[in-house]
C-alpha positions in Angstrom: 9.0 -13.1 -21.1 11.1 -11.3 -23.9 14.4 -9.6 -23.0 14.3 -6.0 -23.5 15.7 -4.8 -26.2 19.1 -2.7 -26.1 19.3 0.3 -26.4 21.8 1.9 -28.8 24.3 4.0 -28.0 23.0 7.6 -30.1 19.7 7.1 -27.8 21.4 6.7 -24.4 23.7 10.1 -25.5 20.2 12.2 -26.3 17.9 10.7 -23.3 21.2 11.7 -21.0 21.2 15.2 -22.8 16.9 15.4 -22.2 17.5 14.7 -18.5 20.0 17.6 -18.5 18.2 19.7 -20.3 14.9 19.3 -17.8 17.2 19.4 -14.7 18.2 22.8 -15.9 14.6 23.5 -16.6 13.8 22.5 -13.5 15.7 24.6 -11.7 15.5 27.6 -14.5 11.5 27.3 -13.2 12.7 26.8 -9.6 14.8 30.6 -9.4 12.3 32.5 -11.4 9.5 31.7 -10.2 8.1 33.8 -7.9 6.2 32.5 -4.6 2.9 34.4 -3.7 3.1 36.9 -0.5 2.7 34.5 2.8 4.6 31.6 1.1 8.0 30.1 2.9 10.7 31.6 1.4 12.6 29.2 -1.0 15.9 29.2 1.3 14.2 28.0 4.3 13.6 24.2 5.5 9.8 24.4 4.5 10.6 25.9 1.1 13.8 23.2 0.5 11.2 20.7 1.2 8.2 21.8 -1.0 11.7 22.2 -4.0 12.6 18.6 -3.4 9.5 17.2 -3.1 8.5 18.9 -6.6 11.3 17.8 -8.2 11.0 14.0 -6.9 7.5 14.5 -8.3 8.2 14.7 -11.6 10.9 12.1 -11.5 8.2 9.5 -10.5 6.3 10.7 -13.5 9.2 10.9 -15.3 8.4 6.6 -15.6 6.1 7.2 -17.8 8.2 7.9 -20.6 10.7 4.7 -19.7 12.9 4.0 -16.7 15.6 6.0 -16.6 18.2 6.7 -14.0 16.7 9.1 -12.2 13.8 7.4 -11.6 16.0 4.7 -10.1 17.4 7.0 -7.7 14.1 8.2 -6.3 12.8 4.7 -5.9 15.7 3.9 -4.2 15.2 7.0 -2.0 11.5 6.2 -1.0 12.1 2.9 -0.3 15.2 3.8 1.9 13.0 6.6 3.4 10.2 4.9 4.6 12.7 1.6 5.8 14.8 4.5 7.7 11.2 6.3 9.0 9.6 2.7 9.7 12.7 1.5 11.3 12.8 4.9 13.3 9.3 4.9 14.7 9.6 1.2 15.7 12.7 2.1 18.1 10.6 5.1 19.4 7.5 4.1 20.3 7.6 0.4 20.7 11.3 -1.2 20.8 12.3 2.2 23.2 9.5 2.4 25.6 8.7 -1.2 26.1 12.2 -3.0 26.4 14.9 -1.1 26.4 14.4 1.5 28.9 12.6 -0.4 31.4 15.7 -2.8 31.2 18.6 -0.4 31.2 16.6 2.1 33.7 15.7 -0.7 35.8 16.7 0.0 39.5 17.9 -3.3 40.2 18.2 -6.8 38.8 14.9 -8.0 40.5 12.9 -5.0 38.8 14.5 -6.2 35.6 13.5 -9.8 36.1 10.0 -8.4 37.5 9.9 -6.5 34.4 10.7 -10.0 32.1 8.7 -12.5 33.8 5.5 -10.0 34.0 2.7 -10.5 31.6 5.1 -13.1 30.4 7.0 -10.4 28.8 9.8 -12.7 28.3 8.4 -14.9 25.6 7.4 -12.1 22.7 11.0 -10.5 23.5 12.7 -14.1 22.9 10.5 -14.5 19.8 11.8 -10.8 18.2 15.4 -11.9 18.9 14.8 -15.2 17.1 13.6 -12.9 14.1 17.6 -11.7 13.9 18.7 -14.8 13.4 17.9 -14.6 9.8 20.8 -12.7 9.3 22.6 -15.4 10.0 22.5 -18.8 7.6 23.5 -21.2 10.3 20.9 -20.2 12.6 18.5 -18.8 10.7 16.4 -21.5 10.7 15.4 -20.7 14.5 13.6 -17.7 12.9 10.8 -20.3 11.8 9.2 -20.5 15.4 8.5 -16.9 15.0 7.3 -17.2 11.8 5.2 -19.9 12.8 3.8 -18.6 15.4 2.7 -15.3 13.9 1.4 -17.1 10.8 -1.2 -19.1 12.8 -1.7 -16.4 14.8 -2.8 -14.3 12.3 -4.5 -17.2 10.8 -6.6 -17.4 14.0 -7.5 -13.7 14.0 -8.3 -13.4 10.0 -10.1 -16.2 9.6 -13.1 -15.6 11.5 -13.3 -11.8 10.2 -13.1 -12.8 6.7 -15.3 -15.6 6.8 -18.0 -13.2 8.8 -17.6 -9.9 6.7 -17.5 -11.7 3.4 -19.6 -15.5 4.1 -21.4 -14.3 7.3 -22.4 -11.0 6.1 -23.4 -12.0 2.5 -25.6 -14.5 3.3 -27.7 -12.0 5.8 -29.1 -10.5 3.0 -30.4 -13.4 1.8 -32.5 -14.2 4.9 -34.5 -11.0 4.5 -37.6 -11.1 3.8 -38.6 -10.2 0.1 -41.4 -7.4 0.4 -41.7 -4.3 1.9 -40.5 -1.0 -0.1 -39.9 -1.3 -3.8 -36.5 -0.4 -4.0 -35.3 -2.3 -0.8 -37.6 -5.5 -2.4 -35.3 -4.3 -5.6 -32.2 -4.9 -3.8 -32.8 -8.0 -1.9 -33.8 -9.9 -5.3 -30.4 -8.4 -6.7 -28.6 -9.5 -3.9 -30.6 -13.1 -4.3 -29.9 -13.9 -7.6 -26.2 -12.7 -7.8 -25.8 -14.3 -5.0 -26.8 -17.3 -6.2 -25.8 -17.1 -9.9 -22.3 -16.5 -9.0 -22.0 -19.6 -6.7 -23.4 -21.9 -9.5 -21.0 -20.3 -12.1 -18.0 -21.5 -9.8 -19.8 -25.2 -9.5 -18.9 -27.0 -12.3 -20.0 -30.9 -11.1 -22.8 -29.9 -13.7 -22.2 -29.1 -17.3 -22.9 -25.2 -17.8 -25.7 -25.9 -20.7 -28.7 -25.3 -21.6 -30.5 -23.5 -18.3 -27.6 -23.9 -16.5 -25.5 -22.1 -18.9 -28.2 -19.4 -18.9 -27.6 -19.0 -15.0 -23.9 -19.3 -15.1 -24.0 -16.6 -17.8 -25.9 -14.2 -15.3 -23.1 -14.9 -12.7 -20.4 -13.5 -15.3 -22.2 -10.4 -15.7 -22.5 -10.0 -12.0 -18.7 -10.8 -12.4 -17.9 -8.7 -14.6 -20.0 -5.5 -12.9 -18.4 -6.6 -9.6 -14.7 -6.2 -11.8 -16.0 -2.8 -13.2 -16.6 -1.3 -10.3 -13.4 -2.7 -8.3 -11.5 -1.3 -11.3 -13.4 2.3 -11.9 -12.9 2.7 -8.2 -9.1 2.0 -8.3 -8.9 4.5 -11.2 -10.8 6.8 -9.4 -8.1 6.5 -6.4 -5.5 7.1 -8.7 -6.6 10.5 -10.6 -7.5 11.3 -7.1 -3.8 10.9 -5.7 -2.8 12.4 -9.3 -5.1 15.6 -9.1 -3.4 16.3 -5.8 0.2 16.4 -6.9 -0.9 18.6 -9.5 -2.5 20.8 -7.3 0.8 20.6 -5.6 2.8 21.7 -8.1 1.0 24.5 -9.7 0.4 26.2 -6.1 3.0 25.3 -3.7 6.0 24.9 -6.3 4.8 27.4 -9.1 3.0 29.4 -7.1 -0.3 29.9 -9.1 -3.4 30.2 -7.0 -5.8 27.7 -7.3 
């Protein structure tokens, strides 16, 4: 991978003199624009928020033209935010309610070792302490029994759901009989032979020529329809998420009704 190039001095000065210049704009737009009637005012906590969250807007799209420092800064910021709002909502509703307070609250030291050795309570709260010990590089290699654990674990529990929604369920199709209605006898022959075709492109004991070429060559275009529409429907996501920030600007933050 090439280094990037550096950038010279005369275009540092004028990109530091744009982000000025739309800061200013920014907040030109912010005071003279006026809100509709029914709209938070712009001094209050609601109307801060919708100000911020405009301007943190455009900073994101900002990336479009090239990194640039303020870009940085909001990155930063949403990563912090949702660490901070992760980390807070962990402590509330799980760390909180079903350790700490039943411990510190406890009546008594037999409630407390009632409380531990119940469900075998004990042994998950020994494993989340062992997770701390990453912070520490003498002893972070106790860590590895959690991460064991909760590899295999989640091992255990994935794969039998992958292997019956995408093996399981895949094949089911192909155990239905072939007549009935055209368009379901339509798409249980589609099913069947991109099914199949696909398989034998990825099985390559057997030189892809000749018939077998013409079969593997069916397989990429299942492929390939199978990659069009994973892509067109991430695209579609995306001006999805895009059309609503737009929609947020130009009515919460300008103010023109939609």
């Amino acid at each position: 991978m090439a280094a990037p190039e550096p950038t010279s001095p005369g275009r540092r000065t004028a990109e530091a003199i744009a982000l000025v210049v739309c800061a200013v704009a920014f907040v030109a737009a912010t005071a003279l624009v006026k809100w509709p009637e029914g709209a938070p005012a712009k001094t209050s906590l609601e109307g801060v928020g919708i100000i911020i969250a405009a301007g943190l807007t455009l900073i994101m799209y900002s990336f479009l033209y090239r990194d640039n420092p303020l870009f940085k800064i909001a990155e930063n910021l949403y990563v912090g935010v949702a660490l901070g709002y992760g980390a807070v909502l962990t402590w509330y509703l799980s760390l909180k309610p079903e350790i700490v307070d039943p411990l510190v609250l406890a009546p008594h030291a037999q409630a407390r070792l009632d409380f531990l050795f119940a469900r075998l309570r004990i042994i998950p709260i020994i494993l989340g302490g062992l997770m701390l010990t990453r912070l520490s590089r003498r002893h972070g290699w106790l860590s590895r029994y959690t991460y064991t654990i909760m590899v295999g674990w989640g091992a255990g529990i994935g794969i039998p759901i992958v292997a019956h929604t995408y093996i399981l369920r895949q094949v089911q199709p192909l155990l239905q009989p072939v007549w009935g209605e055209f368009w379901n006898v339509v798409g249980s022959l589609v099913v069947l032979i991109g099914t199949v075709t696909v398989l034998f492109y990825f099985f390559f004991s057997v030189e892809h020529r000749g018939a077998g070429g013409a079969v593997s060559r069916v397989g990429i275009w299942f492929l390939m329809v199978s990659f069009g529409a994973s892509f067109g429907y991430t695209v579609m996501a995306r001006v999805s998420l895009f059309i609503g920030r737009a929609q947020f600007l130009l009515s919460k933050w300008l103010g023109i009704p939609l």
